[in-house]
C-alpha positions in Angstrom: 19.8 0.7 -1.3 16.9 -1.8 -0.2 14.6 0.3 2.1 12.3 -1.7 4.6 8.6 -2.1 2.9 6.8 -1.3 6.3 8.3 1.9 6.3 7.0 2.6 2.6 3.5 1.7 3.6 4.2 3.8 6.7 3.5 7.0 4.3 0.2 7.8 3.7 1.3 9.5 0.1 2.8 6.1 -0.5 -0.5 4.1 0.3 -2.2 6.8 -2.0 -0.3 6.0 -4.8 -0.2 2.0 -4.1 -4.1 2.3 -4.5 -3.7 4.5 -7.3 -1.7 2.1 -9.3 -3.0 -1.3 -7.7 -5.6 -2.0 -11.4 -3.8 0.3 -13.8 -0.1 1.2 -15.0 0.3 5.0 -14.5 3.3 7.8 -15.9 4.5 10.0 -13.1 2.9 13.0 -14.3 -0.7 10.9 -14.1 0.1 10.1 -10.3 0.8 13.6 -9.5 -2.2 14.8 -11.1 -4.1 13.2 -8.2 -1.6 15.0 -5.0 -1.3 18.7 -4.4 2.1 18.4 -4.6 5.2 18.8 -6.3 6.3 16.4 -9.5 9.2 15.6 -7.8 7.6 14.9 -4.3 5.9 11.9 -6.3 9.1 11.2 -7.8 10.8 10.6 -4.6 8.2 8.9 -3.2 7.8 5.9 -6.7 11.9 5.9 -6.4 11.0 4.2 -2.6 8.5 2.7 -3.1 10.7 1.2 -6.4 13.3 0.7 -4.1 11.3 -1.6 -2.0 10.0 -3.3 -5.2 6.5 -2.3 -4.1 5.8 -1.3 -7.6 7.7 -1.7 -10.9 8.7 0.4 -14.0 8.5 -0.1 -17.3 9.4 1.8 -20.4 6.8 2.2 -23.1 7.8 4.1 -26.1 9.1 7.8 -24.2 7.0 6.9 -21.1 7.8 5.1 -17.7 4.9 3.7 -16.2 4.6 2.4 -12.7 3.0 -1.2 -11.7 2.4 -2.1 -8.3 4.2 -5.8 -8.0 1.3 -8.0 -6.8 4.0 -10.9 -4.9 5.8 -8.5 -3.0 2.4 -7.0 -1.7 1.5 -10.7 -0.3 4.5 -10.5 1.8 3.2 -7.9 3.3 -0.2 -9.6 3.6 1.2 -12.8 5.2 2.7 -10.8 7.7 -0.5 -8.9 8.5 -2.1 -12.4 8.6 0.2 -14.1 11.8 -2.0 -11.7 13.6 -5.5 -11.3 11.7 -6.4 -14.6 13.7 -6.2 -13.2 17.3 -7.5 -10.0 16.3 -10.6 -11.7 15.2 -10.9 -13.9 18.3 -10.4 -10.6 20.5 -13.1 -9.0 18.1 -15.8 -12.2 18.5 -15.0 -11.9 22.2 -16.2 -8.5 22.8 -19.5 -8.8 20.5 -20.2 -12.2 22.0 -19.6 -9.7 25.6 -22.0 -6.7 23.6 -25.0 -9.1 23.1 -25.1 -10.0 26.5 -24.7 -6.9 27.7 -27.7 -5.7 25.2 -29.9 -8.4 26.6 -30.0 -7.0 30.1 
């Protein structure tokens, strides 16, 4: 099943582990080291976020370690983008409407 990559993100154990992995490839048991949670809660939440092809396994000797998949984060960048424009404009707007307001 291909789950929706917004609703991944959506989880904030999910962002956690993004981040986690985002430099270095990590086992399971080295993610769940950093939640106060269950082994298999971490589990469930790399077989999404696999799912999604947020993040990628690989076998190494007896290990699986998890790699967040750069490209597929870019899609969700480009996305985030279409909208980054008017957001800054809005933004620019109410400091250029802060300063005067300052001055009087």
């Amino acid at each position: 099943m291909r789950r929706d990559i917004f609703q991944a993100i959506a989880d904030p154990t999910r962002r956690a582990i993004i981040t986690l992995i985002a430099f270095q490839a990590m086992t399971p048991n080295a993610i769940a080291d950093n939640f106060n949670t269950t082994r298999q809660a971490v589990s469930k939440h790399l077989r999404i976020l696999t799912e999604c092809e947020l993040v990628k396994q690989e076998q190494q000797g007896r290990e699986i370690y998890y790699s967040l998949e750069v490209e597929k984060m870019k899609e969700i960048d480009q996305w985030v983008n279409q909208f980054r424009k008017s957001w800054e404009t809005r933004f620019n707007q109410l400091d250029d409407v802060l300063s005067t307001l300052k001055k009087q």
